[in-house]
C-alpha positions as CSV (number, residue, x, y, z in Angstrom):
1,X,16.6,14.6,-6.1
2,X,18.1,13.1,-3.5
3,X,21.7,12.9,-2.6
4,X,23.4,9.4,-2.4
5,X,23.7,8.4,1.4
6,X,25.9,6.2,3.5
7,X,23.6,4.1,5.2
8,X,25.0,1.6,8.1
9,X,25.2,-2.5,7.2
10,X,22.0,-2.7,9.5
11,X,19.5,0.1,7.5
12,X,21.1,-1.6,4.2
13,X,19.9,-5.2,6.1
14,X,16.7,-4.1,6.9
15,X,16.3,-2.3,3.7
16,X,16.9,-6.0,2.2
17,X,14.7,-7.8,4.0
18,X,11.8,-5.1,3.1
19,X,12.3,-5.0,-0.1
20,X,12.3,-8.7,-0.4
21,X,9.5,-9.5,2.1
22,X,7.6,-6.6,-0.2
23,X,8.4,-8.6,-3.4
24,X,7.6,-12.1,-1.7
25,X,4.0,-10.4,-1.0
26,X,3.4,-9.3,-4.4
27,X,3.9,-12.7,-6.0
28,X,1.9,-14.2,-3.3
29,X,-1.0,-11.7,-4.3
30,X,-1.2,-10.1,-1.0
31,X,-0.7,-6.5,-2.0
32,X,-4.0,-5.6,-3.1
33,X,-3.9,-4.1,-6.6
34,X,-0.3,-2.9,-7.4
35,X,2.6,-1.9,-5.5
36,X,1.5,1.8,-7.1
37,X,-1.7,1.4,-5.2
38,X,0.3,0.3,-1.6
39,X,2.6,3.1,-1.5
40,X,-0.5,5.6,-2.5
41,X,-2.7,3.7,0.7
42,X,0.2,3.7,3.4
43,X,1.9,7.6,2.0
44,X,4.7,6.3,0.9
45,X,6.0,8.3,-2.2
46,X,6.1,5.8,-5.0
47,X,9.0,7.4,-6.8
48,X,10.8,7.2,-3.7
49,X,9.9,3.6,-3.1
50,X,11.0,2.3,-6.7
51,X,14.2,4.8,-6.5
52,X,15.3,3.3,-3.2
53,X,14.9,-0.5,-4.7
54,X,16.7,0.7,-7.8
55,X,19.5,1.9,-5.1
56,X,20.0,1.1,-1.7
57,X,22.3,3.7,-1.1
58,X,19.2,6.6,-2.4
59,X,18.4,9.1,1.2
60,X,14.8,7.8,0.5
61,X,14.1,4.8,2.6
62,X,12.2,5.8,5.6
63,X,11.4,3.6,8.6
64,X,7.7,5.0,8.3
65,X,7.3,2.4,5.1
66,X,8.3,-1.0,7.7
67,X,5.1,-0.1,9.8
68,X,2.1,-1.2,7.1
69,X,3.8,-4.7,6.6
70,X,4.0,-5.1,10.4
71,X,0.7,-3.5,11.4
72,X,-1.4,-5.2,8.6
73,X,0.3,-7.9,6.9
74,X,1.7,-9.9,9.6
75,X,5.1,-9.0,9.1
76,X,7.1,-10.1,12.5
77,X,8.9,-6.6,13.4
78,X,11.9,-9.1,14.8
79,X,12.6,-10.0,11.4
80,X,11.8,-7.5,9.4
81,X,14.6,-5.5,12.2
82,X,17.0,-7.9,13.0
83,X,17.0,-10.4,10.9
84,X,15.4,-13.1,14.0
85,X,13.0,-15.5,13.7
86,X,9.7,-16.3,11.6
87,X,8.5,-13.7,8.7
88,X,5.3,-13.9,9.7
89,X,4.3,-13.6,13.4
90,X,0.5,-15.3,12.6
């Protein structure tokens, strides 16, 4: 189990945005199958994954998960870091 953390403003920001940009893809229906299904394909541990949405403050979130949405979905790494500019950078 992991021990509650005390993450800066920005990893909590960043940790918004992902989580957000994450649930704006499944209502779109651009996560193929189930959000299950994406954190088994990119290695993400999925109880990790729905125990750092739960709580932002978990030790879980890793900066391994932003690369899949940037690399494959379009995900513009400006935003999805600092908050700048278009979502989407196609």
């Amino acid at each position: 189990m992991s021990r509650t953390r005390a993450y800066s403003q920005d990893t909590l920001d960043i940790q918004k945005r992902y989580f957000d940009i994450m649930q704006e893809l499944v209502d779109a229906k651009k996560i193929p199958g189930s959000l299950a299904g994406f954190c088994e394909v990119y290695g993400i541990d999925r109880r990790h994954w729905y125990a750092q949405r739960a709580d932002n403050g978990r030790g879980y979130f890793e900066v391994s998960w932003l690369v899949p949405l940037i690399k494959y979905f379009g995900v513009s790494a400006n935003w999805l870091m600092l908050g700048t500019g278009k979502k989407f950078k196609r």
